[in-house]
C-alpha positions, 0 to 999 in steps of 0.5 A: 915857503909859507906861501906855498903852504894851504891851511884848508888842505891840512885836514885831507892830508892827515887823511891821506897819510893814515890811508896811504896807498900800498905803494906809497907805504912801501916807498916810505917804509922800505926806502925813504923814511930810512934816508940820510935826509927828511921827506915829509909825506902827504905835504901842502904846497900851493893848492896841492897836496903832494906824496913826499916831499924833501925840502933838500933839495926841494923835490917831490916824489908822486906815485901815480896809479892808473887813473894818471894815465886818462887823459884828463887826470894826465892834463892836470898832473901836467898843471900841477908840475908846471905849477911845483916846476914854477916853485924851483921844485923838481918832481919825480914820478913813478907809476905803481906798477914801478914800484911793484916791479922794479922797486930797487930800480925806482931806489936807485933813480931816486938816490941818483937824481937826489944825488945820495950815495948809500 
């Protein structure tokens, strides 16, 4: 996977893990951090900087505030996936307002298309 990997991002992404959003601390902590296998937050890949990334089965879970839904921003998560897609990577999006209402529902999504019984 080297060459999905970016050296000029790796400063912003230890950033961004040290100032995660509420969702994504709540996701971690509560959820994936506790899982049978490893996800890796904030992770390079390509031009990119990804929330969570689980190299089995080579799939990346973004949580997407509202400034995802602007029409713009929304054009470019579209490049973005296609470039991730173009990689063999699956990408699983939830909103926030997901994770603050239906958290267990958002859970259970990720366990079932990763495949995971608990």
């Amino acid at each position: 996977m080297n060459d999905l990997y970016n050296k000029d991002l790796i400063t912003l992404s230890q950033s961004l893990r040290k100032s995660m959003t509420k969702e994504e601390r709540k996701l971690w902590y509560d959820f994936l951090k506790r899982l049978p296998i490893n996800f890796y937050r904030q992770k390079t890949i390509g031009n990119y900087i990804v929330d969570f990334y689980c190299a089995k089965p080579k799939t990346v879970i973004e949580l997407d505030g509202s400034q995802h839904y602007q029409e713009e921003n929304e054009k470019e998560d579209r490049i973005r996936d296609c470039y991730l897609n173009s990689k063999g990577i699956t990408v699983l999006r939830y909103s926030n307002y997901e994770i603050n209402k239906n958290f267990e529902g958002v859970c259970q999504d990720i366990l079932t298309k990763l495949r995971i019984n608990l």
